[in-house]
N, C-alpha and C positions, 0 to 999 in steps of 0.2 A: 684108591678103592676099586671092586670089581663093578665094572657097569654093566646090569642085566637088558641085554638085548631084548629080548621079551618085554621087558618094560616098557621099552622104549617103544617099541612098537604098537605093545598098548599106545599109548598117548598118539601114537604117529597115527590111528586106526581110528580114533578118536578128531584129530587133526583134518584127516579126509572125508574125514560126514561131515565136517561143520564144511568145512569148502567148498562141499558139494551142493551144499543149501544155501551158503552166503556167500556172492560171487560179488567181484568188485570191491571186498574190501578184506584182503586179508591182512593188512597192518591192524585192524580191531578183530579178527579170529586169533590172529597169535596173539595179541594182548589179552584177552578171555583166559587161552591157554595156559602167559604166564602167570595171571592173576590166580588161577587153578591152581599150577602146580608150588607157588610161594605162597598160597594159603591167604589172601589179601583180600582187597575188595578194592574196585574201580569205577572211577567216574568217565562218562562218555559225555563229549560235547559234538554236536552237530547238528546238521540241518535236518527238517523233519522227513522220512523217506526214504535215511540212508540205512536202514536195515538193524537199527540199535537194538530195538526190540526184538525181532526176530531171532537175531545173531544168540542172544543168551537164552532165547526159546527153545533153539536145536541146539547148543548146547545142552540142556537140560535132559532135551531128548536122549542126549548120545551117552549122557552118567545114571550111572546108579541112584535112584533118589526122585525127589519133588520139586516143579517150580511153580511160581508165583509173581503173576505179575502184580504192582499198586500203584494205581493212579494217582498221582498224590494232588488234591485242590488244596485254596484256601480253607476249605471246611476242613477241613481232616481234623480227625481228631488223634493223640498218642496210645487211646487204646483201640483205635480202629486197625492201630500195628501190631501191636502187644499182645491185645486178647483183654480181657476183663473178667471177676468175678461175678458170676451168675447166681442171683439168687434161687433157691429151691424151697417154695412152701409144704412140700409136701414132709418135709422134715427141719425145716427153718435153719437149714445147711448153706453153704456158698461151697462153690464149688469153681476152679479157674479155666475159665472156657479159653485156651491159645489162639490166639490172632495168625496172622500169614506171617507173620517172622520166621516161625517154626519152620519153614521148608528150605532144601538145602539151598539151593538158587533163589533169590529176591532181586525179582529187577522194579527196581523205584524209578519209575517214570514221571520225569519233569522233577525231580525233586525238589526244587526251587521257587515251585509253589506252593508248597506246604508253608504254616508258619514256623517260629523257633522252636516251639515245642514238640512239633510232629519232627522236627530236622533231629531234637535231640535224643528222643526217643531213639530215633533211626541207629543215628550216631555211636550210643551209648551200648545199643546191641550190639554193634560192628566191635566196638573197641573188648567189651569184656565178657561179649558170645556168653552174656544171660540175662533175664530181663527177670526184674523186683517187680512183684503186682503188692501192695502190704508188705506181709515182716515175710513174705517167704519167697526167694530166689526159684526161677525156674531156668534148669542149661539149656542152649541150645543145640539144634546139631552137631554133631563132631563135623561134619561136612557144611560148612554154611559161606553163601559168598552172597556179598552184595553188588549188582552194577549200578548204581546212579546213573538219570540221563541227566540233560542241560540243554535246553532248547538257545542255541546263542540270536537266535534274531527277535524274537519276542522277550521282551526284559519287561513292560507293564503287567504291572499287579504280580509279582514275585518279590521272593524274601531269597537274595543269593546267600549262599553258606558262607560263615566269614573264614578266614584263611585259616585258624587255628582247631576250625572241624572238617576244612577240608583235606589237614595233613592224617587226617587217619586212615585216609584212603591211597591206598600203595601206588596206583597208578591216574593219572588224566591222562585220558584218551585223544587225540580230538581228529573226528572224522573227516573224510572229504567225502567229494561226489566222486562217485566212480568215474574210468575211463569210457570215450565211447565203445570199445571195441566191449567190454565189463558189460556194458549196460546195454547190448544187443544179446547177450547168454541172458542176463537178465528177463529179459520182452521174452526170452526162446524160456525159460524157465517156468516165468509163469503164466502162460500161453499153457503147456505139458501142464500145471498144477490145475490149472483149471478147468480142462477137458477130462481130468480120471476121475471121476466118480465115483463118491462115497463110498464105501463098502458097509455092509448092512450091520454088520458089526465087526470095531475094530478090535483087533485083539492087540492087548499091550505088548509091543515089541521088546523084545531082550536088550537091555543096555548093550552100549559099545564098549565103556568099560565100568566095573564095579567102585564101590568108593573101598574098599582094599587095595585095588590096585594105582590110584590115584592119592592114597595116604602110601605107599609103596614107593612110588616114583616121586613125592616129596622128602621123603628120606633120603632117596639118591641124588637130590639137588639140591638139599642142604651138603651130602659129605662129599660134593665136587672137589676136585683140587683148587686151589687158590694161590697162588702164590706170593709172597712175600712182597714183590713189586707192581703186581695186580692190586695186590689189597693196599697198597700206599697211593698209588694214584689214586684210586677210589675213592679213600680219604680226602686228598689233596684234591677231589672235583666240590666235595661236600664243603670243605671248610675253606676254598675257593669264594662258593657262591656266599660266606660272611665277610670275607673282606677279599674282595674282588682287585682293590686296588693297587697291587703288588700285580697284577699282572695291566695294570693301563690304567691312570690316574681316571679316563671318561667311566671305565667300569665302577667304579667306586661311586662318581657321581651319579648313576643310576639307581644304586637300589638304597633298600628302606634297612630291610632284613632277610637273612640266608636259609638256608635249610635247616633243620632239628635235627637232634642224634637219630630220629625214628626216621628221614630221610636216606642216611648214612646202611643206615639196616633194610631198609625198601632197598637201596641201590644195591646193597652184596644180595638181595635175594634173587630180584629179580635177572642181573648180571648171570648167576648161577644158573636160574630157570632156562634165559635166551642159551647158553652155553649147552645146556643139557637137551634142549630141545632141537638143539642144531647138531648133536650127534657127537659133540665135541666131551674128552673125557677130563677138561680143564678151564676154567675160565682166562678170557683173554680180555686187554683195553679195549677192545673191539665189540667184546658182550656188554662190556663197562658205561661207554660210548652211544650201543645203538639204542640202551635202554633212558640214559642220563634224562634227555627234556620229559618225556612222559613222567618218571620219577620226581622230578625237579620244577617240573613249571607251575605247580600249584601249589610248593613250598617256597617259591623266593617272592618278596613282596616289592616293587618297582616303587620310588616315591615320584613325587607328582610330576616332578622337572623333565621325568625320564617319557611319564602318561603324556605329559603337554608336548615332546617330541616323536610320539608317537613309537617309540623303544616297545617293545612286547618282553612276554619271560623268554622265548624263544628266541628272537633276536638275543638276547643277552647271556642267553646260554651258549648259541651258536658262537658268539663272539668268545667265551670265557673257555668254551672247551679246545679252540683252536689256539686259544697261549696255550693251554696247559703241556709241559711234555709229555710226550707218551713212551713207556719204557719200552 
């Protein structure tokens, strides 16, 4: 296929405002990115501080469209997502008042505090982008991404998502703490953000790119080239992580269960997105590769012999992707 430089550029224009506002972590800027351009939704795990929130804030900023952040407690309720039916006395009507789902960016903060019902609510938007209030369906956005956070150090009084709601989410993230030299631009950043002074009124800046041209460059990263021996390894990483033990009897021994065909389909998109975003007019093992544990680690289920040696999905991915050959 013809790959529109302009496009690309878009996204690349786009790419440079978030870096500019989110410094010290760009392995969860380009994860944003490819959650963008293969149309998904991702969960972010890490410690509190490291810029989760923000990061899809300026996003927000930099696309055409609305964001929304929700704090999600124990109290929460699934129409506090959703939106609810309003009564109207003045002609004894209901009318459906939309909740914050509706905008195109939702970042659900802590989501593992909610109960199962607000998770499934959440969930059920992600998977089939419409939400039932009664007998009547409303769509949402053609442009709509969810990030989910996960606070990993505080686990009392949370309801974690179980493994089979959390494969509907294309990517886990999972943050660090920045470098020192990151988190000295950091101090110098918001030092500069805190010295400029309101302006008396802001006027709404022009997106960086519109959602035409980000449903545009999802087009050219679905019709990447693929080739024949790309897409078998591919394969062979996904049906890998169900029976592991053709590549080292200890592999087999650790897990429970492997990835879903919907893992198989997250790994050729996002493959495709890293390829595209890196300027390349084909995918290679190496797009395949640098996306696999983000795609994977919240699809393979470890049983307990592996938790009691202290094995992670990561370790086990790392272990599984280095038998595998690479064409």
């Amino acid at each position: 296929m013809n790959i529109d430089n302009a496009r690309r550029e878009d996204i690349a224009r786009l790419h440079r405002f978030v870096s500019a506002r989110i410094l010290g972590q760009e392995h969860l800027v380009e994860r944003l990115l490819i959650a963008l351009l293969a149309d998904g939704h991702l969960i972010v795990e890490g410690a509190p501080g490291l810029a989760k929130t923000r990061a899809v804030k300026v996003l927000g900023d930099g696309i055409e469209g609305d964001f929304h952040r929700i704090q999600f407690t124990p109290d929460l309720l699934p129409a506090d997502l959703t939106g609810t039916e309003i009564y109207r006395p003045q002609d004894g009507s209901f009318a459906f008042q939309r909740g914050p789902l509706f905008h195109n960016l939702v970042l659900a903060d802590e989501v593992n505090r909610a109960p199962a019902k607000v998770q499934s609510a959440l969930l059920e938007a992600m998977a089939e982008r419409q939400i039932t209030i009664g007998r009547e369906s409303y769509p949402l956005p053609p442009l709509f991404m969810v990030m989910a956070t996960q606070n990993p150090i505080e686990q009392e009084g949370t309801y974690p998502l179980p493994e089979a709601q959390l494969d509907r989410f294309l990517l886990h993230v999972n943050v660090a703490y920045p470098t020192p030299a990151a988190e000295k631009e950091i101090l110098t950043l918001a030092r500069k953000e805190a010295l400029e002074p309101e302006p008396a009124q802001v006027k709404e800046p022009e997106p960086i790119v519109t959602q035409a041209q980000v449903f545009a460059a999802r087009r050219e990263v679905l019709s990447l080239f693929m080739s024949d021996d790309v897409e078998k390894y591919l394969l062979e990483i996904v049906f890998a992580t169900r029976g592991p033990g053709v590549y080292g009897a200890e592999l087999g021994e650790w897990l429970a269960y492997g990835g879903s065909p919907r893992a198989t389909l997250s790994l050729d998109r996002t493959a495709r997105a890293h390829a595209w975003l890196r300027g390349a007019d084909f995918v290679t093992p190496d797009d395949v590769r640098h996306v696999a544990n983000d795609v994977l680690r919240h699809r393979i289920i470890l049983n307990y012999e592996a938790a009691a040696d202290g094995i992670t999905p990561d370790r086990f991915l790392d272990e599984l992707l280095s038998r595998i050959p690479v064409p």
